[in-house]
N, C-alpha and C positions, 0 to 999 in steps of 0.2 A: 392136196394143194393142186390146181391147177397154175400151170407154166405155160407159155407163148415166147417161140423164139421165132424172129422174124431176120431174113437173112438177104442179102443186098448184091453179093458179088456171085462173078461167074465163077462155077466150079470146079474149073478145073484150071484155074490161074492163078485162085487163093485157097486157103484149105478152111473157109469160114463154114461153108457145107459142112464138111470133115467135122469139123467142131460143135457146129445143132446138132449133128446124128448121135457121136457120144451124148451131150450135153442129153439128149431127148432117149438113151438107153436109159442112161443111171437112170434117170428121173421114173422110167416107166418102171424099172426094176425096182425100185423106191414104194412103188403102189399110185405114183403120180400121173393127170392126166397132164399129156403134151398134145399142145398144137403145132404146127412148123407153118409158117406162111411163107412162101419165098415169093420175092418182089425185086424187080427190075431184071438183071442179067441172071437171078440165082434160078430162074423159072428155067432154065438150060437142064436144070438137076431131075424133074422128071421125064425130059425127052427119051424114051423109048428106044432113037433113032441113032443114038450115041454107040460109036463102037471102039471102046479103048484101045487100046496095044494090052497086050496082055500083062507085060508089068505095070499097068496103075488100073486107078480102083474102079470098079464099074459104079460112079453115083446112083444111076438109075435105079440098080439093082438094089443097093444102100437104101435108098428111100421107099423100095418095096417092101423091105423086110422091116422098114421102121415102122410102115404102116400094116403090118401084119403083127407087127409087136402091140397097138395099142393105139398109135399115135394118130392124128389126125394130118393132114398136109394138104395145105390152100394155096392155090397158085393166083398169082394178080392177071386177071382176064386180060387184062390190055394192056399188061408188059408179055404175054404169053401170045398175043394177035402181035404183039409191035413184032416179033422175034418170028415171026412165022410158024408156029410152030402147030400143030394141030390134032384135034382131038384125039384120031388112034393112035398116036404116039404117045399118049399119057400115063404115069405108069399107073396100074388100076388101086384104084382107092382114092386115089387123089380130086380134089375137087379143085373146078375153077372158083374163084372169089373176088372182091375187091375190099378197095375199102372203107365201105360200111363195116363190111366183115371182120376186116382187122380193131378197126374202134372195138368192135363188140369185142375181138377175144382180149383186147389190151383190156378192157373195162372189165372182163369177165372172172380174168388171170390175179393169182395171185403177186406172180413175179414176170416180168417181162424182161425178156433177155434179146439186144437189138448188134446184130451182127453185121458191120457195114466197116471190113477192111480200114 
């Protein structure tokens, strides 16, 4: 089964991120393919440039090892240019995307799951 979870808030104000990355473990440990698109403010979650306090969670790093696990993770080009945010600061694996892109994985996917606080 392909899954697409597409995610809307900033990450470290809601715990919607928090919630794709389980949502997008099981599924992989399942044998399932995940995509993760993050769109508007949730584009914050591959910044590189993020440095937590050491009690809370490093996303970036979360979304590293999600995409080391199997997953895929598309960032919305011009919610990622509105926020300033810039290419070497991306965590590696991640691609920029729009949406075209996203049509395609909603069309693609079995189950769509739309994270939006």
């Amino acid at each position: 089964m392909k899954i697409t979870i597409q995610v809307m808030i900033n990450p470290y104000t809601y715990q919607d991120v928090d919630t794709a990355i389980k949502i997008a473990e099981a599924a992989l440990r399942k044998g399932h393919q995940v995509a993760v698109f993050l769109f508007c403010d949730s584009v914050l979650a591959i910044n590189t440039a993020v440095k937590p306090i050491r009690t809370d969670r490093n996303i970036p790093e979360l979304m590293k090892s999600l995409i080391e696990k199997g997953a895929e993770v598309h960032i919305c080009g011009i919610c990622f240019q509105y926020r300033g945010l810039s290419q070497e600061n991306i965590v590696p694996g991640a691609m920029l995307s729009g949406l075209p892109e996203l049509a395609s994985l909603i069309y693609e996917s079995n189950r769509f799951i739309n994270l939006m606080a």
